[in-house]
Structure formats: structure tokens, C-alpha cells
PASEBA-1860 file (N, C-alpha, C; in nm, 3 decimals):
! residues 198
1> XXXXXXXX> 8.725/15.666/11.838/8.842/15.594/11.888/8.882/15.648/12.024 ~ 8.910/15.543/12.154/8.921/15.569/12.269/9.099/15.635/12.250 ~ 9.129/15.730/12.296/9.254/15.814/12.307/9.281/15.758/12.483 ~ 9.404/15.710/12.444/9.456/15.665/12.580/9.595/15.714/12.570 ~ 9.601/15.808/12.715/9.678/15.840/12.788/9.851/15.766/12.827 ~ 9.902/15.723/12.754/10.015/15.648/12.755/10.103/15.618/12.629 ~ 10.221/15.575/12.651/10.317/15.615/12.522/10.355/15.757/12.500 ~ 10.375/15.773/12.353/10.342/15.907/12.293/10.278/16.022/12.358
9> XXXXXXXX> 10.171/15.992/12.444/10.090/16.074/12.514/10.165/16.131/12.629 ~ 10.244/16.025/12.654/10.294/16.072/12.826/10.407/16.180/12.775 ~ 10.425/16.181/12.641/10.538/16.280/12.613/10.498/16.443/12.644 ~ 10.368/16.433/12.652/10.288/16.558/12.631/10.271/16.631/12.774 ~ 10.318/16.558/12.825/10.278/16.603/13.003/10.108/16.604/13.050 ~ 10.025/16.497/13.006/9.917/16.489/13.012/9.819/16.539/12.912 ~ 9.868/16.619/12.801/9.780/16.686/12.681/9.756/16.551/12.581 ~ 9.668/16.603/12.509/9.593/16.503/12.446/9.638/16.513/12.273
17> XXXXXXXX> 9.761/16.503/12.225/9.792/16.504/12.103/9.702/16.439/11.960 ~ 9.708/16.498/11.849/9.652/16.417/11.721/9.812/16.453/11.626 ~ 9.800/16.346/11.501/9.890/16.379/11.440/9.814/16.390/11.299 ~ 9.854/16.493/11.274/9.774/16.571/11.139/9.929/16.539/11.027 ~ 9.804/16.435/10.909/9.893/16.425/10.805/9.835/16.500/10.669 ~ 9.958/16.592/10.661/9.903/16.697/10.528/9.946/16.670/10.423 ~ 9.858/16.693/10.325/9.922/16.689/10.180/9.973/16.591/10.105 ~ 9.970/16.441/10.224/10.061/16.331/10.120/10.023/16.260/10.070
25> XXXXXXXX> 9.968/16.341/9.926/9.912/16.274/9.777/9.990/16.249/9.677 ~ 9.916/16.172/9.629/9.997/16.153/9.498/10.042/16.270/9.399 ~ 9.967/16.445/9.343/10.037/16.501/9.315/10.148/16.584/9.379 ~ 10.155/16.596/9.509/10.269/16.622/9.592/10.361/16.563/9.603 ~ 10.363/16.460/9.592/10.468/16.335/9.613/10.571/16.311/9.470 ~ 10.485/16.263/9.387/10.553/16.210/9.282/10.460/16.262/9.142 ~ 10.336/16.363/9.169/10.290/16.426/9.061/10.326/16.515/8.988 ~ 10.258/16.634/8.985/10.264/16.778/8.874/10.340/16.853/8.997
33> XXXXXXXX> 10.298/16.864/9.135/10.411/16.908/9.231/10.493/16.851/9.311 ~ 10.579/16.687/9.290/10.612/16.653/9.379/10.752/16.635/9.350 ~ 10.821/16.607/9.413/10.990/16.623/9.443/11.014/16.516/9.471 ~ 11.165/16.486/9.469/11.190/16.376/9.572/11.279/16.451/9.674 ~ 11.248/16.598/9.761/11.207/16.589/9.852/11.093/16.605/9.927 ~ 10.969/16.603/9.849/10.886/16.526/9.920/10.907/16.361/9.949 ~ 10.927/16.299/9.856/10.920/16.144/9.872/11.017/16.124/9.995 ~ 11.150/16.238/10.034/11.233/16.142/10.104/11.154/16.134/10.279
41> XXXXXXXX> 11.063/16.179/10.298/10.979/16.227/10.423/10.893/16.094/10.430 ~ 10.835/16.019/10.380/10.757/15.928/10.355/10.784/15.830/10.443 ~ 10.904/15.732/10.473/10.944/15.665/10.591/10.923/15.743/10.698 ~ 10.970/15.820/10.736/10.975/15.914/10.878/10.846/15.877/10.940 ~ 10.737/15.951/10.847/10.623/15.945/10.808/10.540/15.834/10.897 ~ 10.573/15.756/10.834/10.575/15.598/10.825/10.561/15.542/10.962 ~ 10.719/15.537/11.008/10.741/15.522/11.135/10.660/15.575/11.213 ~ 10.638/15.724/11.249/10.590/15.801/11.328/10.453/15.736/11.362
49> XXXXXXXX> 10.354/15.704/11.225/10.249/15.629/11.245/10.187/15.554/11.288 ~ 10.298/15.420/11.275/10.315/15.334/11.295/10.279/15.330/11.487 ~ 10.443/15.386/11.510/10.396/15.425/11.693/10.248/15.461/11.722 ~ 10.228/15.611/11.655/10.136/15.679/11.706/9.972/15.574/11.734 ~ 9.977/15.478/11.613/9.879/15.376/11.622/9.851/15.310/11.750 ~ 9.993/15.242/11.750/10.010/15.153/11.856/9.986/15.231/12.003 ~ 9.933/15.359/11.987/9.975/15.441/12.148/9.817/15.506/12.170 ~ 9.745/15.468/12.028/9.615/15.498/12.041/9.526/15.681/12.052
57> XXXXXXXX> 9.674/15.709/11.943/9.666/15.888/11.885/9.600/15.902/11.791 ~ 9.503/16.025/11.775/9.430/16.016/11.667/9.514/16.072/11.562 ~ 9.500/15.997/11.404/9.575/16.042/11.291/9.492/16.103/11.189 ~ 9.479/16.191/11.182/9.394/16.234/11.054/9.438/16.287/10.924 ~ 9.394/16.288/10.862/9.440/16.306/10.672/9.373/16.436/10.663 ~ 9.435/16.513/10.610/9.402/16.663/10.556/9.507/16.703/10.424 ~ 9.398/16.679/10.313/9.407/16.656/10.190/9.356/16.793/10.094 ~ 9.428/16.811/10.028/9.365/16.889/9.914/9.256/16.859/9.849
65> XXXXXXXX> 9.153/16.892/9.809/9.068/16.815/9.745/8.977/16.944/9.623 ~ 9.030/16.950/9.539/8.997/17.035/9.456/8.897/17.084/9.344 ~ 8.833/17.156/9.319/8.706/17.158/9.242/8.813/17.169/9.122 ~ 8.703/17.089/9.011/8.797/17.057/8.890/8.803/17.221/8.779 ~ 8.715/17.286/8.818/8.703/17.388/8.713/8.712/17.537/8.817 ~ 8.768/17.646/8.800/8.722/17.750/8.853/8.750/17.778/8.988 ~ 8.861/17.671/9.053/8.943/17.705/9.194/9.055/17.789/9.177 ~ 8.995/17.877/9.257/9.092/17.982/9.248/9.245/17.956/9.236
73> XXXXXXXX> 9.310/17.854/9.341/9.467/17.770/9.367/9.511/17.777/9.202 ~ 9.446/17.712/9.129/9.514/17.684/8.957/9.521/17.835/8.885 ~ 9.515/17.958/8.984/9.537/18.081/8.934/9.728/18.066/8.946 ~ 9.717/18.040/9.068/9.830/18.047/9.119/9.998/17.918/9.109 ~ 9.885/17.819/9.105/9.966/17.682/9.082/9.923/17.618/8.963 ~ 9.973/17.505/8.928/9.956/17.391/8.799/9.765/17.333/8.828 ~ 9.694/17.300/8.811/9.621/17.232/8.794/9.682/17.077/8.925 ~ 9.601/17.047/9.037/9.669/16.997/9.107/9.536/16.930/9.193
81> XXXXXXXX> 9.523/16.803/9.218/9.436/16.753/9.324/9.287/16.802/9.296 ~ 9.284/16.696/9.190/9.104/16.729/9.190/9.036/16.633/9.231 ~ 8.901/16.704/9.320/8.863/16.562/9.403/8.815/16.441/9.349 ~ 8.892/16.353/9.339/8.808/16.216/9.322/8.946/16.209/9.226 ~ 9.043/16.263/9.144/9.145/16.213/9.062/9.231/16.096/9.154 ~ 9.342/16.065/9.074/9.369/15.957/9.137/9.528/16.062/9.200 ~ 9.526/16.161/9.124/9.633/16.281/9.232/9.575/16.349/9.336 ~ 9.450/16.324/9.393/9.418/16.359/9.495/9.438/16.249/9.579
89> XXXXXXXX> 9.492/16.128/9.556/9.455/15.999/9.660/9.606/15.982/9.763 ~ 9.600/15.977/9.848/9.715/15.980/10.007/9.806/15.883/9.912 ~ 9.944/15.890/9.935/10.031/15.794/9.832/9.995/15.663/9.959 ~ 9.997/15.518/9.850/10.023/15.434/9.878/10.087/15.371/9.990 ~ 10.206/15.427/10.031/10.280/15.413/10.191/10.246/15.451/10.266 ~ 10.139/15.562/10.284/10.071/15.581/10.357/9.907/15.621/10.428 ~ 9.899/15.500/10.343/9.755/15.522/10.309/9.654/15.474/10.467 ~ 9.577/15.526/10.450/9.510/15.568/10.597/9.440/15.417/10.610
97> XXXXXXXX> 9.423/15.373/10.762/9.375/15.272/10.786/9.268/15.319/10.841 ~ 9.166/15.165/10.957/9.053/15.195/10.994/9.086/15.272/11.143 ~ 9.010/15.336/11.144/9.013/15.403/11.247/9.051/15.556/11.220 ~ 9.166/15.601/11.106/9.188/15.677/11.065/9.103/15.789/11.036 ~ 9.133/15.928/11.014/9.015/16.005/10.953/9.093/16.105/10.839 ~ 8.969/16.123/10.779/8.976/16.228/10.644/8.898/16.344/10.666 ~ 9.002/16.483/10.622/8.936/16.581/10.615/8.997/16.640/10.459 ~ 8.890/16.687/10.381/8.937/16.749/10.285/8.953/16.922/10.298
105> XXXXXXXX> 9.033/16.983/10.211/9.026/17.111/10.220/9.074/17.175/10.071 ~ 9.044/17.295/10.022/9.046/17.385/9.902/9.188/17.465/9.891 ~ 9.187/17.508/10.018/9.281/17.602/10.079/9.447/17.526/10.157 ~ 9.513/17.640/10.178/9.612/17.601/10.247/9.613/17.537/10.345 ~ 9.561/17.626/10.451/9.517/17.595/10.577/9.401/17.511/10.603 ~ 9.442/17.387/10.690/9.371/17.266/10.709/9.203/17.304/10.782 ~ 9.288/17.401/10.857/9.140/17.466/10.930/8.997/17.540/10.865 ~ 9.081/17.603/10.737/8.959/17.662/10.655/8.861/17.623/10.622
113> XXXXXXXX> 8.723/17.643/10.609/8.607/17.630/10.589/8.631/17.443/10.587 ~ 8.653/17.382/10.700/8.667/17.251/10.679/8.591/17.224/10.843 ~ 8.579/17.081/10.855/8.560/17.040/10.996/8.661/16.989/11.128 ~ 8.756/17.039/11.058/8.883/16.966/11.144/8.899/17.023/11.300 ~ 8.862/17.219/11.317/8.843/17.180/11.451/8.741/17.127/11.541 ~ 8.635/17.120/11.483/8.499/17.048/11.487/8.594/16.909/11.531 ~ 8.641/16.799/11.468/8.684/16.717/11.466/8.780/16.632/11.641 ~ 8.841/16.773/11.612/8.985/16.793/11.698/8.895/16.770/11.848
121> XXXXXXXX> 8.801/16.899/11.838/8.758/16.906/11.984/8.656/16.811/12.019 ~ 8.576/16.715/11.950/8.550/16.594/11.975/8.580/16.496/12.037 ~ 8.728/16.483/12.049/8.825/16.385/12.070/8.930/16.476/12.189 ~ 8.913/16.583/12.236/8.976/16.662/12.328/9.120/16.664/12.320 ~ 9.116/16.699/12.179/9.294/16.687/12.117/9.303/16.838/12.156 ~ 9.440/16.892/12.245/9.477/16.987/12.249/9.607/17.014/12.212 ~ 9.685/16.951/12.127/9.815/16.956/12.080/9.823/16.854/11.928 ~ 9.814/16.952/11.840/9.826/16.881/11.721/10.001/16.867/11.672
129> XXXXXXXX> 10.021/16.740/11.585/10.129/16.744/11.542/10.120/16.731/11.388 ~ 10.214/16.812/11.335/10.192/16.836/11.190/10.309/16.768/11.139 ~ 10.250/16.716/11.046/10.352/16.589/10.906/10.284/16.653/10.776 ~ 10.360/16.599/10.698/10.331/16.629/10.527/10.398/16.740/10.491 ~ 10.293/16.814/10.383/10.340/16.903/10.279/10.271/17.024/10.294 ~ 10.320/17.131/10.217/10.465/17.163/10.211/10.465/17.280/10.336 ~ 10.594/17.250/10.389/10.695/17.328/10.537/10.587/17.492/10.528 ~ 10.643/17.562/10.413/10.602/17.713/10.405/10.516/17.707/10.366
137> XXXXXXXX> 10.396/17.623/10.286/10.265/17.688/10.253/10.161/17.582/10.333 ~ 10.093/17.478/10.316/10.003/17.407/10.404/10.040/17.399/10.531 ~ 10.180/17.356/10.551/10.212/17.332/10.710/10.197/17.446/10.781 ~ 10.252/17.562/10.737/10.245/17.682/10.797/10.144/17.777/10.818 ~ 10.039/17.724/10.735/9.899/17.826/10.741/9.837/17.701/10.829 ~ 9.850/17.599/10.846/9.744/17.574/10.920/9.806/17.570/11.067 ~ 9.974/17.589/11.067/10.014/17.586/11.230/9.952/17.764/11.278 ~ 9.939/17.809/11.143/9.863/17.968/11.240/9.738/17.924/11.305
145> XXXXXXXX> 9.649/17.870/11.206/9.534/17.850/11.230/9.522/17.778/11.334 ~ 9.566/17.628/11.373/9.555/17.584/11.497/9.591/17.662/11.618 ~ 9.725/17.785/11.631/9.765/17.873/11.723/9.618/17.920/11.765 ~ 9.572/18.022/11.628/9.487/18.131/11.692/9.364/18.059/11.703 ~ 9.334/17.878/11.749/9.240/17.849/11.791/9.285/17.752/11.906 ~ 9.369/17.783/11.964/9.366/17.789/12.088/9.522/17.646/12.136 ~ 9.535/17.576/12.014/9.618/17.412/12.000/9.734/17.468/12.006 ~ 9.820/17.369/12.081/9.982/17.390/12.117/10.017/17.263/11.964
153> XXXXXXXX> 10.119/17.364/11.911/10.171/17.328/11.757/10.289/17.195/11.773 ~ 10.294/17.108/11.722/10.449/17.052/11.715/10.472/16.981/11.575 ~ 10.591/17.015/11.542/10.689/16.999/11.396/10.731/16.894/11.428 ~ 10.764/16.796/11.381/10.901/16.742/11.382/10.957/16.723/11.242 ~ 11.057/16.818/11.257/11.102/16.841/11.141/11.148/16.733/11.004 ~ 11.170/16.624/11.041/11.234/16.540/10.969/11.105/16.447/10.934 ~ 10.947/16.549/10.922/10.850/16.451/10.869/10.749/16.588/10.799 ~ 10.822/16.663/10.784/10.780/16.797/10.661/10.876/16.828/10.555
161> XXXXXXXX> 10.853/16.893/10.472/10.955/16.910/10.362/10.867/17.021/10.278 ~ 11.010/17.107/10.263/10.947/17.233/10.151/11.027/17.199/10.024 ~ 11.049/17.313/9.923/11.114/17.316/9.826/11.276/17.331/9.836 ~ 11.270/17.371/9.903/11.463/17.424/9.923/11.490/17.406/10.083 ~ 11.629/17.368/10.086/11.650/17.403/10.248/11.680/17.546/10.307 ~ 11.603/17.607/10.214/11.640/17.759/10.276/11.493/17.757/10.332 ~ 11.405/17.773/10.203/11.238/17.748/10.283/11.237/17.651/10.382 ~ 11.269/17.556/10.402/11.228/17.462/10.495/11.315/17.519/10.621
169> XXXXXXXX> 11.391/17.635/10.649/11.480/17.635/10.789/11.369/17.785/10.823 ~ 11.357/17.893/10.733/11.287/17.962/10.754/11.147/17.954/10.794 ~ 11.083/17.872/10.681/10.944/17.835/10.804/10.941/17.770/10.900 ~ 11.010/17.722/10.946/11.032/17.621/11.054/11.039/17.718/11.169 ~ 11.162/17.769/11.193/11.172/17.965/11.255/11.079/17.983/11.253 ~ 10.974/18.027/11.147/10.910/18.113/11.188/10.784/18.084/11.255 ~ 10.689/17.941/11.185/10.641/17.853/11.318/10.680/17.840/11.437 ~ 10.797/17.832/11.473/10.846/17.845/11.600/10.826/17.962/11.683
177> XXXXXXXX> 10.877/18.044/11.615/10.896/18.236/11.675/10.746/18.262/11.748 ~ 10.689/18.264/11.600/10.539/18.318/11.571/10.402/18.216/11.653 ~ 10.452/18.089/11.662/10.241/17.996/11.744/10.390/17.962/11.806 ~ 10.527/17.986/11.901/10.547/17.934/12.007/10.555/17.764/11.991 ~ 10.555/17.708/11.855/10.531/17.550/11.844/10.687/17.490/11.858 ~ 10.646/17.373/11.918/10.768/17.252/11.965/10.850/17.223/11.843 ~ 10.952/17.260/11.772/11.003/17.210/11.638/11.112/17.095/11.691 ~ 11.098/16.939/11.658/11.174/16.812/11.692/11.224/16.746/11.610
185> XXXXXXXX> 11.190/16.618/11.639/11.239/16.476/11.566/11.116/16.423/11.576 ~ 11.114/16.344/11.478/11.024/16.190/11.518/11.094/16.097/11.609 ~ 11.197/16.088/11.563/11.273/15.971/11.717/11.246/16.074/11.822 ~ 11.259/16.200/11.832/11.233/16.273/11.997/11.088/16.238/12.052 ~ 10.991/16.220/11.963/10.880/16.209/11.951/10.851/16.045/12.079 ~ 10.888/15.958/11.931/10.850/15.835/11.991/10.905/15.786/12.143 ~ 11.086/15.809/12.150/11.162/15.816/12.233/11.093/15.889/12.369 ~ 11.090/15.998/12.352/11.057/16.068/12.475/10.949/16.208/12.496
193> XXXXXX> 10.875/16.191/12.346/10.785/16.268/12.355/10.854/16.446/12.350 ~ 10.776/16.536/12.409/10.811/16.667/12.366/10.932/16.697/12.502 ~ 10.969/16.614/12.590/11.047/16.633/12.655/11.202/16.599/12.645 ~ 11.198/16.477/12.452/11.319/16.430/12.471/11.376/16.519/12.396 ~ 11.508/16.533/12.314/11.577/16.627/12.242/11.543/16.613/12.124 ~ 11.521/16.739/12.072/11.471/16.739/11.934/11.610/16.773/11.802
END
């Protein structure tokens, strides 16, 4: 997909943004781990997409995708996103179109043993923007991971969601502090890019 320089893009001061959507499956959402505050993120979501389409940003899906027996994660969590279940599948509202891409992953971090920066630098994305799930554990291991490979980070906050609003103000901080990343809006986003008020 040709990435053109305008809209959304011009927010960037000439950098080449992707918008990385994490985690928004069906058991995150409304499964064995999902909330309704995950669900209330889903419009935002939505919207954000919607633009980003129309502005010709790459969107990619970075999904849990889980071995059914013997993943380490179900030490730690419920039994959650096994590949090919129907709780591994992107919820319904936002389900990926053509042009779209899929990356699966085991781990927190989107970057782990996956192809996503393979992906990224294909397409000469140097500023990823992170959506989905959840604020302190996927969002936040993979905003390290994009830091210490070289990508300028951006949040907009009102299209992530953790468990509590205590987790969700603290990782947010600390993404910020720690990879230096843009924490916004989606209206700052569409409106005026990383220059309008977040």
C-alpha cells in the first residue's frame, strides 16, 4: 500500500506514521479477559481508523495468537486466545479490511519473535501509533520495544485502556518518561496531528 504524505501524515512533520492495533479480540473485549473498559475504547478506535484509511496510513493488527497447550502466558493468566479460536478473532467493529495487515504474537510485546519490524521498515514507517489492549502490559512492552528499535512512540490515550484508572495514568507516565512517546487524543490526532493539543 502506497503511504502518502498528507492528512494525518502532515501531523508528523514529514515522518511516516503506522497505527498499530493491539489486542482487540474477542477475549479482551468481551471474553475470559475483557471489561467494559475495554469495550468503551472501541468507537475511538473506530474513528481513528476510519481517518487513518482515508489518509492512506498503514494499520496493522497485532494479535495474540496462542498455542493451545503448554504456553507459558496460561501460567500466568486464564487460558486466553488460542490461535484459530473464535477468542482470538479482532472484535467485529473492528475488524480489519483489505489492505490491512496481521501480525500475530505469543508474547506481550508486539515486536517479539514476530515480523512486525520486518514489516514496519518495509513501508518506511518511522513513528508508530499504538491503540488496543492493555495500557500496562501489551501496550507498554511493545512501546519499549519499538523505542529501543529506533520508532518515535505515540498514545493517544482515549484509544488504550487498562484495568483501573490508576494503571492506565501510570503507564501512560511511564511510556512517556521512559521511550520519550507523544501521549494525546485521537481528535488531536485527526485534527492536527502530533502538533495539535493532546
Amino acid at each position: 500500500m502506497k503511504h502518502q504524505q498528507r492528512g494525518l501524515a502532515q501531523g508528523f512533520e514529514g515522518m511516516k506514521p503506522a497505527i498499530l492495533v493491539v489486542d482487540m479480540i474477542n477475549d479482551f473485549v468481551s471474553g475470559v479477559l475483557g471489561s467494559e473498559r475495554s469495550a468503551r475504547i472501541v468507537p475511538n478506535i473506530q474513528g481513528l481508523l476510519r481517518y487513518a484509511r482515508g489518509e492512506g496510513v498503514p494499520i496493522i493488527y497485532v494479535t495474540d495468537a496462542h498455542l493451545p497447550e503448554g504456553d507459558r502466558e496460561f501460567d500466568i493468566w486464564p487460558r486466553h486466545a488460542v490461535e484459530g479460536s473464535e477468542g482470538a478473532q479482532v472484535v467485529d467493529e473492528l475488524e480489519p479490511e483489505a489492505g490491512d495487515h496481521r501480525i500475530k504474537k505469543r508474547r506481550y510485546s508486539g515486536f517479539y519473535a514476530t515480523g512486525l519490524d520486518g514489516l514496519l521498515r518495509e513501508f518506511g514507517v518511522d513513528t508508530i501509533v499504538l491503540t488496543g489492549l492493555v495500557t500496562n502490559i501489551c501496550i507498554q512492552h511493545t512501546a519499549a520495544d519499538a523505542f529501543f528499535r529506533g520508532y518515535r512512540v505515540v498514545v493517544p490515550r482515549d484509544c488504550v485502556e487498562a484495568p483501573t484508572d490508576e494503571a492506565q495514568r501510570a503507564s501512560l507516565s511511564y511510556i512517556e518518561q521512559m521511550y520519550g512517546a507523544e501521549v494525546t487524543s485521537s481528535e488531536a490526532l485527526m485534527k492536527g496531528g502530533l502538533l495539535g493539543e493532546g
